[in-house]
N, C-alpha and C positions, 0 to 999 in steps of 0.2 A: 530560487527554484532550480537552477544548475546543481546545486546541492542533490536533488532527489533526483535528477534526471538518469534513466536506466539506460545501460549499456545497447546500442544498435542492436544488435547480436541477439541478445535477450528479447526485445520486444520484438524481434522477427521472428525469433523462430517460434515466440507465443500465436502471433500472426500465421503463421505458416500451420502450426496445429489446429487454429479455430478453421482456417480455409479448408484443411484438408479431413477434419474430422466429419466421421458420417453424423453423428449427432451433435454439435456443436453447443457449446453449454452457453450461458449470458453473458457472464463474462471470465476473463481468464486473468485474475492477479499476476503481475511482475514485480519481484522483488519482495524481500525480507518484510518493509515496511507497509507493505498494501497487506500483504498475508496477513499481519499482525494485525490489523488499522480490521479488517474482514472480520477475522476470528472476535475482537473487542466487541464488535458493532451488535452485536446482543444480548450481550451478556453484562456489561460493564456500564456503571454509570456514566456520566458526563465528564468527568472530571479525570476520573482512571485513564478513560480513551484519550482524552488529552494531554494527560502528561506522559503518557506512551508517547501519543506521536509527536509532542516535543521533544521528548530523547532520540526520536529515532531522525528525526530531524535535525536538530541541533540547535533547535530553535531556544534561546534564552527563556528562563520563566519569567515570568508577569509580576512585576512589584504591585506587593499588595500595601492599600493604606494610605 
């Protein structure tokens, strides 16, 4: 999980925009790989989203058989 972990910096200043915004949305994506992981999550079957976010992870594919 240190792999995905985002930069201080980054998630503050997300933090600092949700605190200070007048209208505050649900949530605020950080990073390349939640955007992506967001944008899939409706559109994309089961399997697409996943091996997205195995790439974007680095996570090895899954021996089949």
């Amino acid at each position: 999980m240190q792999k995905m972990a985002k930069p201080v910096d980054t998630v503050a200043a997300a933090i600092e925009k949700a605190l200070t915004a007048a209208r505050p949305r649900a949530r605020y994506p950080v990073g390349t790989d939640v955007r992506v992981q967001a944008a899939l999550s409706g559109v994309a079957p089961d399997r697409v989203k996943d091996a997205a976010f195995a790439r974007l992870t680095g996570t090895p594919p899954r021996k089949r058989g």
